[in-house]
C-alpha positions in Angstrom: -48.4 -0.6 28.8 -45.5 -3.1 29.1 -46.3 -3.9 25.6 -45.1 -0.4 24.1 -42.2 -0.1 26.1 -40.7 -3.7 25.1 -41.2 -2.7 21.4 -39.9 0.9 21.9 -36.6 -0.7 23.0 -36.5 -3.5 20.7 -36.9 -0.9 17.7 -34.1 1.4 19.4 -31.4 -1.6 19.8 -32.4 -2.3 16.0 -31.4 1.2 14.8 -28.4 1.4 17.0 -27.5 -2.0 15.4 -27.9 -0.3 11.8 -26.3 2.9 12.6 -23.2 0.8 13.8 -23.2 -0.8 11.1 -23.4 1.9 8.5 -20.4 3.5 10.4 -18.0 0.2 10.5 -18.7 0.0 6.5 -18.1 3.5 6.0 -14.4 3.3 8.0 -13.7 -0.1 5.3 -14.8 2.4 2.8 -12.7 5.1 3.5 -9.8 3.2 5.5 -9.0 -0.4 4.3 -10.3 0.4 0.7 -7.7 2.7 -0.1 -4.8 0.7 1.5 -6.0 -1.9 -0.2 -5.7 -0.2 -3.8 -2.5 1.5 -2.4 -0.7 -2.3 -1.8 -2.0 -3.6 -5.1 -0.2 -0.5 -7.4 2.9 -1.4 -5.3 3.0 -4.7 -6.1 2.3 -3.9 -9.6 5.0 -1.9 -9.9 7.6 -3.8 -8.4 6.8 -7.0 -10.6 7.6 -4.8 -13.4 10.8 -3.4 -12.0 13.5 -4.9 -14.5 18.0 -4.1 -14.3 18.6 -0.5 -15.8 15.5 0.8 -13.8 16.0 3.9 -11.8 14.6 3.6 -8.2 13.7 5.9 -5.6 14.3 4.4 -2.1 12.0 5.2 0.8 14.9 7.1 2.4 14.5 8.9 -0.3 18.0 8.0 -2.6 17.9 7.2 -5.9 19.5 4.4 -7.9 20.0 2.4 -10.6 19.1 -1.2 -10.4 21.5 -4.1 -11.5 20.6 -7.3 -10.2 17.4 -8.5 -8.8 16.6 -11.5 -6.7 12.9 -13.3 -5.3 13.0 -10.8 -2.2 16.2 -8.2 -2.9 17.1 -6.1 -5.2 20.8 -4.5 -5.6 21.0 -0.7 -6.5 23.7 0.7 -7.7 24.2 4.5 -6.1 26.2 7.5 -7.9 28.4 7.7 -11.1 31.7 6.0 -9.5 30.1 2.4 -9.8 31.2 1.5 -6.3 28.5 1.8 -4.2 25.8 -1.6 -4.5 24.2 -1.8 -1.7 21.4 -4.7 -1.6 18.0 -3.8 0.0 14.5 -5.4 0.3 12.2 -4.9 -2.4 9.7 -3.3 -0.3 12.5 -0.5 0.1 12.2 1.0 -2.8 9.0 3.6 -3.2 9.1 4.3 -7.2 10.3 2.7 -10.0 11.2 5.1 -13.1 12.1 3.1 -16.6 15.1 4.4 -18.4 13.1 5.2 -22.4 9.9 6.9 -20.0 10.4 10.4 -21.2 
């Protein structure tokens, strides 16, 4: 009789072991994997940000880029050609090149 009980448990630990299992590789799924796609795109796009760009800040101004450095960027804000104000690449949300129609 000790016999069936001892494998009863050993068989439930086993599925509770695969069902958490199944549930921590369905949060990467549905959690990191997008992140992770999400921080590739932006890193795409900001190593093809060039000067005459227009960018969209994440406050939510946009710009026109005129000098960029290995971590900071300067935008350029409005027509009077007076307001640069530098800012971290990571700053900026959306990149828009000047002949994309």
């Amino acid at each position: 009789m000790n016999g069936i009980i001892a494998s009863s448990s050993v068989t439930s630990w086993g599925s509770m072991i695969l069902i958490y299992a199944v549930l921590i590789g369905a949060m990467w799924f549905f959690l990191m994997r997008p992140q992770k796609k999400e921080q590739k795109r932006i890193t795409a796009m900001l190593s093809t940000m060039e000067v005459g760009d227009t960018a969209l800040t994440t406050s939510g101004f946009y710009g026109v880029i005129i000098d960029i450095t290995e971590e900071d960027v300067i935008v350029e804000f409005g027509n009077n050609k007076n307001c640069r104000i530098p800012m971290q690449k990571s700053a900026i949300a959306q990149i828009e090149k000047p002949n994309a129609e």
